[in-house]
N, C-alpha and C positions, 0 to 999 in steps of 0.2 A: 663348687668351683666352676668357675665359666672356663667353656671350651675354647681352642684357640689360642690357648695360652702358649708362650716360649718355653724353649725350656729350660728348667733351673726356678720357678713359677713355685713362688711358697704357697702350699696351701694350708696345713695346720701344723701345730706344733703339740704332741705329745711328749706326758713326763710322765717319769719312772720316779719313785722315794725308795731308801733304801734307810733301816731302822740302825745299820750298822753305826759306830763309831766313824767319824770321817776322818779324826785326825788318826787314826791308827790304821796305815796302810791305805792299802786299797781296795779291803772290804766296800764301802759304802762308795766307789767310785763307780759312774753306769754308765755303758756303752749300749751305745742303739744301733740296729740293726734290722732289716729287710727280710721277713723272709718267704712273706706272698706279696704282691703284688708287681713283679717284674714283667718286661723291660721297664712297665709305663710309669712307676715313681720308684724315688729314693729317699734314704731318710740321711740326716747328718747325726753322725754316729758320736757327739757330741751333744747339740744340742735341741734332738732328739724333732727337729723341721723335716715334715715331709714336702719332697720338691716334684713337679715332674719331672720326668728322666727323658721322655720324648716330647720334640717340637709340636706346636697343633696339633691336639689332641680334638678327636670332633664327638660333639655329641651325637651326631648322628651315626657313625659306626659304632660307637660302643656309649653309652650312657652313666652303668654302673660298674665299679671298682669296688673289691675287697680288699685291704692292704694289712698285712699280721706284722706289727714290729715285737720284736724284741729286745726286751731290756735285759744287758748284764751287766751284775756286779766283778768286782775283781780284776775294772780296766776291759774286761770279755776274756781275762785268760782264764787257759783250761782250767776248769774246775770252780770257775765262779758260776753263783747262781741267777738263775735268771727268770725273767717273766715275760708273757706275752699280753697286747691286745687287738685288738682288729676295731680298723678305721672303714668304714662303710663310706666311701667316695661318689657323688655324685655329681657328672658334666651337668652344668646349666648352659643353656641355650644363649647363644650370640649369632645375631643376624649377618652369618657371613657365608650366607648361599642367596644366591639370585633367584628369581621364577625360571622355570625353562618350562617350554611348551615340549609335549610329551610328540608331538609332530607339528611339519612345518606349516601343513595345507590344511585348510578346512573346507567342505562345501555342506551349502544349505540352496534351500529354495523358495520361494515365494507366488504367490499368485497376482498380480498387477493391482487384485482390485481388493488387495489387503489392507485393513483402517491402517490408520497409524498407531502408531505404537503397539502391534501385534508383534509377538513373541518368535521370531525365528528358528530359536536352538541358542545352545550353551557352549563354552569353550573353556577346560580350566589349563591354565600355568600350576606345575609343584613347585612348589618350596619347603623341602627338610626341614625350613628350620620349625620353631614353635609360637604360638601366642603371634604377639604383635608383630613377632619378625618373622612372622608367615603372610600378615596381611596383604594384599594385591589391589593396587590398583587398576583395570581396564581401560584402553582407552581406543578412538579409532584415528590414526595419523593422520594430517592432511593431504587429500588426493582422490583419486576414485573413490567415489560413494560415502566420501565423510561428509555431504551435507546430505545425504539420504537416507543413512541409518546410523543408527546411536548404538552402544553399548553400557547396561547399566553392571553398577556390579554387586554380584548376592553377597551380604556379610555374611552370613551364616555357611556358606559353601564356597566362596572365595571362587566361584565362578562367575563369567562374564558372559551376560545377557544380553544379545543382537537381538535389537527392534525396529523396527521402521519408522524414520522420522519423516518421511515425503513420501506424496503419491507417486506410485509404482507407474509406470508404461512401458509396457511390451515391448510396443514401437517403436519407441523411441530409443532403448536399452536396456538389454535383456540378461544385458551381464555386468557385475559389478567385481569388481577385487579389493577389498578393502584390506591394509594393512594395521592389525590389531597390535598392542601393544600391552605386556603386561609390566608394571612398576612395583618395586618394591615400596608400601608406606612408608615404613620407619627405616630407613638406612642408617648404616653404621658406619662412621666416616673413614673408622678405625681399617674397614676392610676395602674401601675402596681400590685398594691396588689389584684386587682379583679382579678389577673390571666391573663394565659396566650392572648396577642391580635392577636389569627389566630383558625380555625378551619379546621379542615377534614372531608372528604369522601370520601367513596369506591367510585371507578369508572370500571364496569366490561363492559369491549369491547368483542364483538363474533364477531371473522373472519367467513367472509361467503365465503365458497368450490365456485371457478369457475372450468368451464372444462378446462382442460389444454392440449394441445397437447404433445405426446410421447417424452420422452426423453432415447437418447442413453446412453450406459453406458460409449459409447467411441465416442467421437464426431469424430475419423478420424481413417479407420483402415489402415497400409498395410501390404496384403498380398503378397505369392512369391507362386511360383508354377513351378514344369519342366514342358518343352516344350512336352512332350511325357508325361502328365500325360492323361489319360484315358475320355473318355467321361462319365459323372455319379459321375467323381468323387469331394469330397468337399474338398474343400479351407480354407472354413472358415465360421467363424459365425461372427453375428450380432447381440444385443440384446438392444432392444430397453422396456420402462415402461411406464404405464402409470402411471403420478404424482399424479393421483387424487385416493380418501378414494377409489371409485370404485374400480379401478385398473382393465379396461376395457382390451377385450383381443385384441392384435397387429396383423395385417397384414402384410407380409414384400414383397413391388415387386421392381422391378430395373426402373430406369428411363431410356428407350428406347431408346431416343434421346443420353442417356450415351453410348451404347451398340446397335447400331444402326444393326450391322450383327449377334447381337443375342448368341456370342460366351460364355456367364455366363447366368447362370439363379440363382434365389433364391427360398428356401423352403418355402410359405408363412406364415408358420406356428410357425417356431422354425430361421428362418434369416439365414440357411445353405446356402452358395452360394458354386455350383457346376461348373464344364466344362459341357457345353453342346454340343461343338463343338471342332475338331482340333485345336491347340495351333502353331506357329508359332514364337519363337524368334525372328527368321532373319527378320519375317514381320511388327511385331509388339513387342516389347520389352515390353512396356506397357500399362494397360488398368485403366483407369482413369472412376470409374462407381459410378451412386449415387444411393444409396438403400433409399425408400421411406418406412417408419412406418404410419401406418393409424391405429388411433382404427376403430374396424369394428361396434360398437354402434354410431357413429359420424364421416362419413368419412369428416366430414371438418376441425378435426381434426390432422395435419400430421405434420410428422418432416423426415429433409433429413441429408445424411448425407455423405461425400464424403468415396469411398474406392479406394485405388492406390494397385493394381496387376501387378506385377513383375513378366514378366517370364524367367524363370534360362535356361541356354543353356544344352544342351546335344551334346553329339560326333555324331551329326544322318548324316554326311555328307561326303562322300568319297575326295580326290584331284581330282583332274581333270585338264587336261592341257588346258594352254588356248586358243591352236591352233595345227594343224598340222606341225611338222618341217620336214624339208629336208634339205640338206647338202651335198657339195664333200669333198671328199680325195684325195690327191694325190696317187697313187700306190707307191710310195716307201716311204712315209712317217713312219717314224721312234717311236720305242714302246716308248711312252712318251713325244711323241709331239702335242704340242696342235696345235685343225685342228680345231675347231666350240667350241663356246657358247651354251647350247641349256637352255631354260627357264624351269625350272622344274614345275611339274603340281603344282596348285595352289589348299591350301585345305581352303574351303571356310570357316571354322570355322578360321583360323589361318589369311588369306588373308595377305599372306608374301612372297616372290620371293627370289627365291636360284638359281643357275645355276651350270650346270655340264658340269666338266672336265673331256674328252674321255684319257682316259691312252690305248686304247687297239689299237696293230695295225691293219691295215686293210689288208687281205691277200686277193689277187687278185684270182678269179677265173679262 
């Protein structure tokens, strides 16, 4: 019999035979009657239907019933005989309890630089009832931290599984409260006047601070510099933070192996990179160097970071011929005759070839 039921709720009908004559008397006449299973059924003492006798009846308080009827002959007057049997009554299950969260708060905790989909911790809603009209669904409401973590839900334990669906940051927020919700699958339309079937609970997450290595404000810088800039002088800066509450103080040095003859150096202090050395265009055009951030509370902490230096030309270079020329003339050669080619000097910023035309004549000694 499903629980829940009203009262006056048939649930079987037992009969009595009696071998007597019926048309003689009231021998073979039988009266039924109760006489285990009170207050919670009744039988009709006619025609022999057992009813409940009280409203909603739950399976969850009580599941199984014994119920002894009796049957008499002789109408049940004194002295008629009678028989008993026993009804073994079992409530079946109807989904008409909701989940309720066993408390209203939950807290967990996280560490910032947890993957995704890392497992937080579990949360169940009970539900009395059985089978399918126990099943729950989980879910996270819209608001704080519903695009940041997910809940999956376990079939087998009807518990809801907090996971991390976005990268975590400290800094950024270190506290989430999500509002969880548990739903009943299968609802029963039949009970919906007890109200709503799902409950809620706070569920408040702390992000917990890892140490973080230095980050740039510019992951790439480049600078440009003339070839005649000065020894001492700066270039340029670099600024590198530390991400974490701390905000630990940065060291800045150059990677060696970048700058192997040592021509840059940097300010450890403030990430100024200077000329430490003579500047050469023609020799070198470019200097391709990596500046290395260290906090100085955790040097295992560090972040690199490439910088491209450009150096701009200047006029610093005279012509110069490429060779010694010599050459004859005729002695009567004439004003405007050409007698020789000669290769004009080459200017080494320009690296381009002209040649000149003698218009002058040549007077003989």
């Amino acid at each position: 019999m499903a629980s829940s039921k009203p009262t006056g709720t048939s649930v079987i009908q037992v009969t009595a035979t009696d071998a007597d004559d019926a048309n003689y008397g009231n021998s073979a006449k039988v009266v039924y009657s109760i006489l285990q299973g009170q207050p919670y059924f009744a039988v009709d003492p006619e025609t022999g239907i057992i009813k409940t006798a009280l409203p909603d009846m739950s399976r969850e308080n009580r599941e199984q019933y014994q119920v002894v009827i009796q049957a008499k002959d002789m109408g049940g007057q004194m002295g008629g005989l009678s028989g008993t049997t026993t009804v073994n009554i079992t409530l079946t299950d109807v989904n008409d309890n909701p989940p309720r969260f066993p408390q209203s708060t939950y807290q967990f905790s996280s560490l910032e630089s947890a993957p995704l989909g890392t497992s937080l911790g579990r949360i169940k809603a009970n539900d009395p009832d059985m089978g399918e009209n126990a099943e729950i669904e989980y879910s996270i409401a819209p608001g704080d931290g519903s695009d940041v973590f997910d809940i999956i839900t376990d079939k087998d334990t009807q518990e809801g599984i907090i996971t991390v669906k976005k990268q975590l940051d400290f800094e950024k927020k270190n506290l989430y409260a999500l509002k969880v919700e548990a739903t009943n699958v299968h609802p029963d339309p039949r009970f919906f006047y007890l109200g709503p079937f799902k409950d809620s609970a706070l569920v408040k997450i702390y992000v917990e601070d890892i140490d973080e290595p230095p980050v740039f404000s510019i992951p790439s810088n480049l600078l440009e510099v003339d070839e005649d800039a000065r020894e001492g002088s700066i270039i340029g800066q670099v600024v590198a933070q530390d991400p974490d509450a701390a905000r630990n103080i940065i060291k800045y040095t150059l990677d060696r192996h970048t700058d192997l003859d040592r021509i840059f150096n940097i300010h450890s202090g403030n990430g100024s990179i200077f000329v430490s050395k003579t500047l050469d265009r023609e020799a070198a055009p470019w200097h391709n160097l990596t500046v290395i951030a260290t906090e100085i509370s955790n040097p295992k902490q560090s972040t690199q970071a490439p910088i491209f230096i450009r150096i701009l030309d200047i006029n610093d270079h005279a012509p110069e011929f490429a060779k010694y020329y010599e050459t004859f003339v005729c002695e009567n050669a004439k004003a405007g005759q050409v007698n020789a080619y000669l290769l004009l000097p080459t200017n080494l910023q320009m690296k381009s070839q002209h040649f000149l035309h003698l218009d002058q004549s040549i007077v003989a000694v």
